[in-house]
SEKOLVO-765262 format. One line per field, with one value per residue (C-alpha): residue number from 0; x, y, z. Coordinates in steps of 0.02 Angstrom, whole numbers, plus 50000, padded with zeros to 5 digits. Each point is the difference from the previous one (the first is absolute). Layout:
# residues N
num <- c(NUM ...)
px <- c(X ...)
py <- c(Y ...)
pz <- c(Z ...)
***
This chain:
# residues 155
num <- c(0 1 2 3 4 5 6 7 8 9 10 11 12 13 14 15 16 17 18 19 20 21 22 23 24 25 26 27 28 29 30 31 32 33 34 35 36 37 38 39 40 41 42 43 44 45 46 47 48 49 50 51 52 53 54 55 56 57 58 59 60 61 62 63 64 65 66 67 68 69 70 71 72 73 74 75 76 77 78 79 80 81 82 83 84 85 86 87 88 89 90 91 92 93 94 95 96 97 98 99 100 101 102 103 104 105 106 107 108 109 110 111 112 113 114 115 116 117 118 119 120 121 122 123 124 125 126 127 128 129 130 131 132 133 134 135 136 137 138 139 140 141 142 143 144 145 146 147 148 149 150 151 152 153 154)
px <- c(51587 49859 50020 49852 50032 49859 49995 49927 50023 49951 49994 50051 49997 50137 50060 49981 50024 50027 49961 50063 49849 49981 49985 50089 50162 50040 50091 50026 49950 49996 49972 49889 50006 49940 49844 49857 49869 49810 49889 49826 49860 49855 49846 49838 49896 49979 50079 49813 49897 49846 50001 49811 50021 49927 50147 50112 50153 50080 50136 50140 50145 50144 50138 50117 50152 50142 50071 50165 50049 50177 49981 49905 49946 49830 50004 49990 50010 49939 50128 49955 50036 49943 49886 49940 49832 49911 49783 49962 49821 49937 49822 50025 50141 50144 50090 50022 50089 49907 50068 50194 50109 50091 49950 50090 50000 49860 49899 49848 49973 49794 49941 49868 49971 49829 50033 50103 49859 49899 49808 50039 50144 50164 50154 50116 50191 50061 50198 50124 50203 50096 50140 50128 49967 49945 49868 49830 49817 49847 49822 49843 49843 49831 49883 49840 49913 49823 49808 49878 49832 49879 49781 49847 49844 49829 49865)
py <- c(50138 49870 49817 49903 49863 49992 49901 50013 50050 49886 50024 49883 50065 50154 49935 50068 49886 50028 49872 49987 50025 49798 50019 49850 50069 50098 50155 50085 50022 50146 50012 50146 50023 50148 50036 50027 50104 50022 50124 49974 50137 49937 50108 50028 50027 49904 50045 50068 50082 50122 50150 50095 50158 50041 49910 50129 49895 49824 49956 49882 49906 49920 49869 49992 49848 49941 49798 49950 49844 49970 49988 49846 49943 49950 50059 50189 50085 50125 50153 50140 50185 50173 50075 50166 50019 50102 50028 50068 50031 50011 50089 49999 50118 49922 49928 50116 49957 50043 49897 49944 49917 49865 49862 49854 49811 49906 50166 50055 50194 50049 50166 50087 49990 50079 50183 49953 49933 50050 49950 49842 49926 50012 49920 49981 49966 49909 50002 49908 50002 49911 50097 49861 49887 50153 49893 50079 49954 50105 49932 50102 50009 50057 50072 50084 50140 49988 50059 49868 50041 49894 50055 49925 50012 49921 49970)
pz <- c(48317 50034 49970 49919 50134 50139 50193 50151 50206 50134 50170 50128 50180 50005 49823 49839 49866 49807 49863 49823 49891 49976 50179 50040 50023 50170 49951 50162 50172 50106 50176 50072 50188 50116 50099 49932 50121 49997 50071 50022 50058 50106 50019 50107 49817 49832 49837 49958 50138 50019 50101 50018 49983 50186 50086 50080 50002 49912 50090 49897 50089 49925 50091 49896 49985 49947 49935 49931 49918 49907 49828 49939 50162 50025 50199 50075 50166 50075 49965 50143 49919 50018 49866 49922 49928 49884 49971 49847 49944 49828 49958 49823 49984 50037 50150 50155 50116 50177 50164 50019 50139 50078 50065 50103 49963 50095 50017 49906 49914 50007 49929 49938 49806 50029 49977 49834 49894 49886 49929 49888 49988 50084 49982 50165 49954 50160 49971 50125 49979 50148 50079 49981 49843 49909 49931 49943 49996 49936 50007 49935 50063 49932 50119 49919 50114 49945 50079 50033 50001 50055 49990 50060 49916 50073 49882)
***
């Protein structure tokens, strides 16, 4: 079923290429072509943040965007589309999912995480798909709700 003979794949641009397992020997070359697209998430906050526990509201926004490049090429563009998004929180139990919607290319989503967290740590699952490529992107946050307390003594 399996052959004891070995080689190896190279890339070159949209090209796959296959080697005999001397790998002098060019065995075959396919060509790969298609778009390729990218979404990226920008964000108001930091992968890691703090949130005191007295703060009444934390407000996250997300711009969301989409590039495509044909295959193997080392340029993009900008690829306008329509996305849906999804917040999910997690206090230690387990992703819930809490704010949902659509938002358009170029704009920017902010809501209130706030009323979703919990003392400690919490995860916030930021997913993205675009309308059109049907692309997706999730990013996670960790924002920890905590009390500072700060005392004065004079001696």
């Amino acid at each position: 079923m399996f052959s004891d003979k070995y080689g190896h794949v190279e890339r070159d641009g949209s090209d796959l290429k296959f080697y005999d397992e001397d790998g002098g020997t060019l065995l075959k070359t396919i060509s790969l072509a298609g778009d390729v697209y990218t979404i990226t998430i920008n964000a108001n906050l930091n992968q890691a943040f703090y949130i005191l526990a007295d703060e009444t509201t934390k407000m996250l926004s997300i711009t969301p965007s989409t590039t495509v490049a044909a295959f193997g090429s080392d340029s993009s563009d900008p690829y306008p589309e329509a996305y849906t998004y999804t917040v999910a929180i997690n206090n230690g139990n387990g992703y819930v999912p809490r704010i949902s919607g659509d938002i358009s290319s170029g704009d920017t989503a902010t809501f209130d995480i706030r009323p979703y967290l919990a003392t400690g740590d919490n995860y916030i699952r930021v997913s993205v798909v675009g309308q059109s490529s049907g692309q997706a992107k999730t990013t996670v946050f960790t924002g920890t709700l905590t009390t500072l307390t700060m005392s004065c003594s004079h001696t």
